[in-house]
C-alpha positions, 0 to 999 in steps of 0.5 A, a space after each residue: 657153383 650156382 650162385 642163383 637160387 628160386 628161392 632168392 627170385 621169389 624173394 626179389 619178386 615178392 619185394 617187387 610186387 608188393 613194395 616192402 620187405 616186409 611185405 615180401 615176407 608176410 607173403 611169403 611167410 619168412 621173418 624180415 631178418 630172412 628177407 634182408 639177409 637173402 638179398 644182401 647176400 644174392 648181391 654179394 655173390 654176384 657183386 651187384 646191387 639189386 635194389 635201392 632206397 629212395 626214402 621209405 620206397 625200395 627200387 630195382 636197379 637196371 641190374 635188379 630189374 634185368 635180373 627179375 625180368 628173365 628170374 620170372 621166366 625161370 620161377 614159371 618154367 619152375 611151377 610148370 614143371 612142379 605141376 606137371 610132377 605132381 599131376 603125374 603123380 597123383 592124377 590132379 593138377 595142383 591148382 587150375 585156374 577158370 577164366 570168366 568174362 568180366 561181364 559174369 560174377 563169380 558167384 555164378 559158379 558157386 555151386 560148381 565150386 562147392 561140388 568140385 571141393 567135394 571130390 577134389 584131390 588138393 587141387 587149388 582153384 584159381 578164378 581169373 575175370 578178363 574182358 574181350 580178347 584178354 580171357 584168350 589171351 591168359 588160356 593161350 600164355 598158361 594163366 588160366 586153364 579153362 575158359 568158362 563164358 567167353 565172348 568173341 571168336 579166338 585167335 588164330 593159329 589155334 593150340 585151343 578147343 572151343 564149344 559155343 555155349 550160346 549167344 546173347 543179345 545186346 540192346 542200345 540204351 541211355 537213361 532217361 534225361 540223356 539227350 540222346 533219349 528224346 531224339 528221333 530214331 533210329 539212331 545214326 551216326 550223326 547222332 552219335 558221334 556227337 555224344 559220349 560213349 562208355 566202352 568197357 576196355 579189353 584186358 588183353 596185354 598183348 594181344 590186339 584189343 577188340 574195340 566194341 561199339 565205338 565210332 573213330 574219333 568219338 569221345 569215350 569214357 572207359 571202363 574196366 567191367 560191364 558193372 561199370 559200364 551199367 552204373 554210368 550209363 544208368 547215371 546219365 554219363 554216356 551211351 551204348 550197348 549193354 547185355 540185354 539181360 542187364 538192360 531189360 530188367 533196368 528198362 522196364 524200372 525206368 532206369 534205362 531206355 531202349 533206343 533203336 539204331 541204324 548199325 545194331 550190335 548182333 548178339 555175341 557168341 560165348 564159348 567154353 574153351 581149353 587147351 589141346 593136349 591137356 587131361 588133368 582130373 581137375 580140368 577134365 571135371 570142369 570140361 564135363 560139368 560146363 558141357 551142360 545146355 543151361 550154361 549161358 543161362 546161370 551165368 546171365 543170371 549174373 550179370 549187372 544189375 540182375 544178380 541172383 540173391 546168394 544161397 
């Protein structure tokens, strides 16, 4: 008899995530009593001690850790295969998950979002923001299911289409009391490589990370989004390339200024992607809604520092 359940790897997952029995079953809306009761239970069964206390924290053991680590591939192969159930079924997928470049809101898609819930059929969506390499990466291990306005050529060894939606300029610039603002230009590397710059991280978790703009061995001050990167370098606290759509309208207040280079950045080509193989309604309606010329454009529309004000 199968002394292993999904229900019990849920519950040693969610403890695992957010810390707390009690955490675990507000999230998975089950009493305390219920929790404590399936762990004691699932480490009785298999004779082993899944978690520990050390004061008010509640840890893995090596053996709880070895057992949520493989229960994790079984809890996704799980969902995977509830999905695709129900997608047969019903011809709409249960949730579909949109990848987004960091540098992009949300709000961008909004009124994409209010028309997909007026003809979806309970389809759950799921938006996913990541930077460089990391939006291809989450479509190719299954954590979103379209990308909408990613930057960069994708990996090899395919498995993905992709459709250029268009290309965005970059502009070098620095605020105003930056010493790098009174020099002479172009800029070179001489120059620069005596000066901070503020790159924005790729999200990527095991795919090799994309570097943009950083010369070796120079100071950098990393930054988790393109919004962060803005205010920084708008506060003074480095250099380097910004979205022109954001930099332009921060250049002509004075915030920023422009400066010229001798190794410029080209501008970047942003796609729409998904997976080879995959007819889903929900995918296939935001596969055909994105294929619009315009897409670029909305969604420069929200980049830093040029928000569009909310409807």
């Amino acid at each position: 008899m199968l002394k292993l359940s999904l229900e019990a790897l849920l519950i040693i997952d969610a403890i695992d995530r957010r810390g707390s029995f009690s955490k675990a079953g507000q999230e998975l809306h089950r009493v305390p009593s219920t929790i404590s009761y399936t762990v004691a239970k699932l480490e009785d069964d298999l004779g082993v001690q899944v978690f520990e206390r050390h004061g008010p924290r509640i840890l893995l053991t090596p053996a709880g850790r070895e057992l949520l680590t493989e229960g994790r591939y079984l809890l996704k192969a799980a969902q995977d295969l509830e999905h695709r159930v129900r997608r047969v079924a019903s011809g709409w997928e249960t949730e579909l998950g949109i990848g987004i470049d960091s540098m992009f809101s949300a709000l961008a898609l909004r009124d994409d979002i209010r028309a997909f819930y007026e003809v979806a059929q309970q389809t759950r969506l799921r938006i996913v923001q990541e930077t460089l390499s990391g939006p291809w990466e989450a479509l190719l291990d299954r954590r979103v299911d379209l990308l909408v306005g990613v930057a960069g050529d994708g990996p090899a060894g395919g498995g993905y289409v992709a459709r250029v939606i268009g290309s965005m300029p970059f502009v070098f610039a620095v605020a105003p009391g930056h010493p790098l603002a009174g020099m002479p230009e172009p800029l070179g590397r001489s120059q620069l490589q005596n000066h901070r710059a503020i790159v924005v991280a790729d999200s990527a978790r095991n795919m090799a990370a994309r570097t943009v703009g950083l010369l070796l061995g120079q100071d950098a001050l990393t930054v988790p989004t393109m919004q962060a990167k803005y205010d920084l370098q708008i506060a003074g606290l480095g250099f380097g390339f910004l979205p022109e759509a954001c930099a332009r309208p921060a250049i002509e207040r004075g915030l920023l200024i422009e400066k010229q280079v001798e190794e410029v950045r080209g501008a970047e080509t942003f796609y729409l992607a998904w997976r080879v193989g995959e007819e889903g309604a929900a995918l296939r309606w935001w596969r055909e809604r994105m294929q619009r010329p315009d897409l670029l454009a909305q969604l420069a529309d929200f980049v830093p520092g040029g928000f569009a004000t909310p409807a």
